[in-house]
C-alpha positions in Angstrom: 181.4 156.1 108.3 178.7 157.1 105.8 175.9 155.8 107.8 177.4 157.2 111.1 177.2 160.6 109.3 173.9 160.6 108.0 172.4 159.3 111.8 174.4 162.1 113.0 172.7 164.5 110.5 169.3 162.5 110.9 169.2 163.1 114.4 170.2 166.6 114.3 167.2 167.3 112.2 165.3 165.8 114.3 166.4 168.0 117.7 165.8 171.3 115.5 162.4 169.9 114.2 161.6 169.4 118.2 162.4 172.3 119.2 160.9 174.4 116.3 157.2 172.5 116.5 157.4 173.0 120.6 157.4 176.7 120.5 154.7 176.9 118.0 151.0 177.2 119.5 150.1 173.6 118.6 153.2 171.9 120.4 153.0 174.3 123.4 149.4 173.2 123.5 150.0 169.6 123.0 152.7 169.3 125.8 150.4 171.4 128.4 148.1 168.4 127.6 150.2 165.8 127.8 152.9 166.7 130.0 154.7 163.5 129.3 154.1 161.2 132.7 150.6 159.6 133.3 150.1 159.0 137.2 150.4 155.0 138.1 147.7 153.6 139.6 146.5 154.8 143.4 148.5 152.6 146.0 151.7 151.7 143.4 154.7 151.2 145.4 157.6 154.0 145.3 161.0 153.8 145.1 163.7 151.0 144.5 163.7 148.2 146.8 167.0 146.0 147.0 166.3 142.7 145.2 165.0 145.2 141.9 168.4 146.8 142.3 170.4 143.5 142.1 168.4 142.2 139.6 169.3 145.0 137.8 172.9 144.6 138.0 172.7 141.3 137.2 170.6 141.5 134.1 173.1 143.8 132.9 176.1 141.8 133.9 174.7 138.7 131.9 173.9 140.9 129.1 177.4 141.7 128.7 178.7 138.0 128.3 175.0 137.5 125.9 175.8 140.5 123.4 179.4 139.2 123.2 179.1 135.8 122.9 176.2 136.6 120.2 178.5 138.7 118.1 181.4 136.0 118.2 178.3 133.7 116.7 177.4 135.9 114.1 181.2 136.7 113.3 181.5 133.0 112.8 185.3 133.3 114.4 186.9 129.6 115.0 186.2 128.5 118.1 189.1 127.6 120.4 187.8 124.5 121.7 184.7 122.0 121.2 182.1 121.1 124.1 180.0 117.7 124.3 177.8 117.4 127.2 178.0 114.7 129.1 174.9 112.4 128.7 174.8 110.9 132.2 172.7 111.3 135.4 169.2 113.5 135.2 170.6 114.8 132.0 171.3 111.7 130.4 169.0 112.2 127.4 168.2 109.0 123.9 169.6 111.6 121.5 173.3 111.8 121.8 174.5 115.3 122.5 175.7 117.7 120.0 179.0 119.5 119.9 179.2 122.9 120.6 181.7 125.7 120.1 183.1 127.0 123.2 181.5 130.7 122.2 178.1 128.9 122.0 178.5 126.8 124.9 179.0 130.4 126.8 176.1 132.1 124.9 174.0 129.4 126.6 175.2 129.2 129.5 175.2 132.9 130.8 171.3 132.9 128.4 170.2 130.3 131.5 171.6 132.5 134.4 169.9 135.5 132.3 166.6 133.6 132.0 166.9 132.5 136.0 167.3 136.2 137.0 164.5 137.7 135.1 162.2 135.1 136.2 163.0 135.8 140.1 162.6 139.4 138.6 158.9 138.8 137.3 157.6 137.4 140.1 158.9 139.7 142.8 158.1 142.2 140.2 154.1 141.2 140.2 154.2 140.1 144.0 155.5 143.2 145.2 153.2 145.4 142.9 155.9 147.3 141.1 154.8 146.2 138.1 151.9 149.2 138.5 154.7 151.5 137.7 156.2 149.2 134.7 153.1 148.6 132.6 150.6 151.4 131.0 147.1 151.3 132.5 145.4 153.4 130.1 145.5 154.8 126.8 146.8 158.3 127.7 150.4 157.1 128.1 150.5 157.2 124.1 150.4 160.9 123.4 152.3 161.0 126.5 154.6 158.9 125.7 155.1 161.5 122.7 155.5 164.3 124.3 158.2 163.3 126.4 159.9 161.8 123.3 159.8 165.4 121.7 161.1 167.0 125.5 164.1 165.0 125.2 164.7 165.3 121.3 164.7 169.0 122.1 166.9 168.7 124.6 164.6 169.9 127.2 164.5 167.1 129.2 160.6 166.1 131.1 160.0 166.5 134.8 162.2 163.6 136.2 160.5 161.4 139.2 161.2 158.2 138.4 161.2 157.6 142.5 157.3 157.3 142.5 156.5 156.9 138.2 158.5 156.6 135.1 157.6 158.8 132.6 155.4 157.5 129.4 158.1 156.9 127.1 160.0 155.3 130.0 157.4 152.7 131.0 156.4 151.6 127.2 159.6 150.6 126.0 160.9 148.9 129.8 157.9 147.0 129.6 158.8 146.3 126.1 162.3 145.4 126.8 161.0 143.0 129.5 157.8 141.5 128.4 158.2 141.5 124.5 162.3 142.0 123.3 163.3 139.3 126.9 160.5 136.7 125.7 161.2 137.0 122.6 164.9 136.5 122.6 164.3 133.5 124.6 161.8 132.0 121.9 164.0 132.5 118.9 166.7 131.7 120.9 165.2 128.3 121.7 164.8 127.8 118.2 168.4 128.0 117.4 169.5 126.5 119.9 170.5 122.4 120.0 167.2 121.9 122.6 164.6 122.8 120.1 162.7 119.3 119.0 164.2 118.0 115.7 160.4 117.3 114.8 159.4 121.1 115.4 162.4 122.4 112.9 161.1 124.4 109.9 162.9 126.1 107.0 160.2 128.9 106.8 157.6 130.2 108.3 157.1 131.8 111.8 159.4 129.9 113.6 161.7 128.8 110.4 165.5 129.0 110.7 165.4 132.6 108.3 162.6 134.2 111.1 164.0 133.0 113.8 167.7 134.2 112.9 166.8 137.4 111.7 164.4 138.3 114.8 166.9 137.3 117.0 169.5 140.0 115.4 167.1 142.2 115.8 166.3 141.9 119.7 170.4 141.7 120.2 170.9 145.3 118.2 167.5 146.6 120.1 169.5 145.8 123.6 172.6 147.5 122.5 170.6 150.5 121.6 168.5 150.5 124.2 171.6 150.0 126.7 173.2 152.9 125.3 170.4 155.5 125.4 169.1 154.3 128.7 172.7 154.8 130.3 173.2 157.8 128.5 169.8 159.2 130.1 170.1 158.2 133.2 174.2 160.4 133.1 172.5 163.2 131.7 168.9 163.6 133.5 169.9 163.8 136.9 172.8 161.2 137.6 173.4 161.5 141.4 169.6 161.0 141.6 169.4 158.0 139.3 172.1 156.3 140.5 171.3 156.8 144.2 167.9 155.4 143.4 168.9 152.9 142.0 171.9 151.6 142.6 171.5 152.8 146.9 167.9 152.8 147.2 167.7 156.4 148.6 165.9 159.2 147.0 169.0 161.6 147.6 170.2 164.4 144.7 173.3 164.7 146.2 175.2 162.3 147.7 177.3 160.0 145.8 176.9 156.7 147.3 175.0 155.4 144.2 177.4 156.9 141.9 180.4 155.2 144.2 178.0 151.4 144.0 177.5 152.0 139.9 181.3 152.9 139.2 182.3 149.9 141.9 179.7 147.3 139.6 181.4 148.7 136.2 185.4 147.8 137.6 183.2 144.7 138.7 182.0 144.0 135.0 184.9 145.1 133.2 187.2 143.0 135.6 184.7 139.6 134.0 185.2 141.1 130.7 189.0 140.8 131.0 189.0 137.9 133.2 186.2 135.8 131.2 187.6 135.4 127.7 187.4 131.9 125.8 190.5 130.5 127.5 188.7 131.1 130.7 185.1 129.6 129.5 186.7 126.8 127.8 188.9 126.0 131.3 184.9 126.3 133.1 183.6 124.2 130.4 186.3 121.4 131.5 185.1 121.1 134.8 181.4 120.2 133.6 181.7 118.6 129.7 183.9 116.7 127.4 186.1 119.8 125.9 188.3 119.0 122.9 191.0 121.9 122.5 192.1 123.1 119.3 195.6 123.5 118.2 196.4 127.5 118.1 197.0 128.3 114.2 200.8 129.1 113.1 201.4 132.7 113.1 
């Protein structure tokens, strides 16, 4: 409650601050500068082609079932039921297989069809050219990317376009979210996970149990703050727009297909949130592994 407080306070500093250096001669001067959006380069694609909006849903849809299954993990909560792989056919491996609780089982599994979708996201991503609007070009997306940090801080949100270019701060932390927090996730995830060579495990050090658990944290509390500022933008900075580009692939202010297709994928996700729990995963894990249930505690 204390900490929530003193973000609350933190940020509200921070929104007066804004708007108080923006209306003095050096801000206005600075923001006529650096308006906040650098142009992508000549001949980037526009708009928000099908399999970008699908890989969208998807990334978010696994993310869900990652971020939970990661807190049950860190909560250390007793597992409902054990999973042994089993070691036969082209996974038949020397090293017997390890036992795994069903909430880590899940954390892996969903990982893989999270891993499978942002790869088929990368490469249409770099086929298609869209990645001309993802990744900064040149240096002047920095003090761009300030500006637009102190337009929305003081509440006066930069010109929106994001149908033909993100705007500075938009395109360094997506392509951070894909090509740094994603990889790295994956990396430290690897390390922790039953996979990783026994003769490549380290106490310390880069990739050392610590590193590796702590780094991972981080990347999982980066995604739920990033999830919740990004969705929060995207309501508050044009929503009919944003969702229609998206989530329709029409550059349209005012209909509300795209807002009909985002609240129809959200009953979607919340339905798997209801319908998924560890009963469910452990009755999917019986149809591929050895499961061994666990007697449910007295009351």
């Amino acid at each position: 409650m204390v900490a929530a407080a003193v973000a609350l306070l933190a940020l509200a500093a921070a929104v007066l601050l804004a708007r108080w250096w923006r209306d003095t001669t050096t801000g206005a001067a600075f923001l006529t500068d650096y308006p906040g959006t650098v142009a992508p380069p000549p001949g980037a694609p526009e708009g928000f082609p099908a399999w970008l909006s699908w890989t969208h849903y998807l990334n978010a849809f696994f993310l869900l079932f990652i971020v939970s299954s990661g807190l049950h993990i860190r909560s250390r909560t007793r597992p409902i039921a054990f999973v042994t792989r089993r070691n036969r056919g082209p996974l038949r491996t020397t090293r017997p297989p390890q036992r795994l609780g069903i909430h880590t089982w899940w954390h892996l599994v969903v990982v893989a069809l999270w891993v499978a979708t942002g790869l088929v996201y990368v490469v249409l991503l770099l086929a298609s050219g869209h990645w001309a609007r993802l990744l900064p070009t040149e240096w002047a997306v920095v003090p761009n990317a300030f500006s637009a940090g102190v337009q929305y801080l003081s509440l006066d949100w930069p010109a929106h376009d994001s149908w033909r270019s993100y705007n500075s701060l938009q395109v360094l932390f997506y392509s951070a979210t894909v090509f740094v927090a994603a990889p790295l996730a994956l990396l430290t995830g690897l390390r922790l996970s039953p996979v990783w060579p026994r003769g490549w495990m380290r106490a310390t050090g880069l990739l050392g149990d610590v590193t590796a658990r702590r780094t991972h944290a981080w990347v999982l509390w980066y995604y739920l703050a990033f999830t919740a500022v990004h969705v929060g933008l995207v309501l508050l900075t044009g929503m009919r727009e944003n969702l229609n580009g998206m989530y329709a692939g029409v550059e349209d202010a005012t209909s509300w297909l795209g807002f009909a297709v985002f609240a129809a994928s959200t009953l979607v996700m919340v339905a798997a949130w209801v319908l998924l729990r560890p009963p469910a995963q452990t009755s999917i894990a019986e149809r591929v592994a050895d499961v061994r249930r666990l007697p449910t505690p007295p009351a």
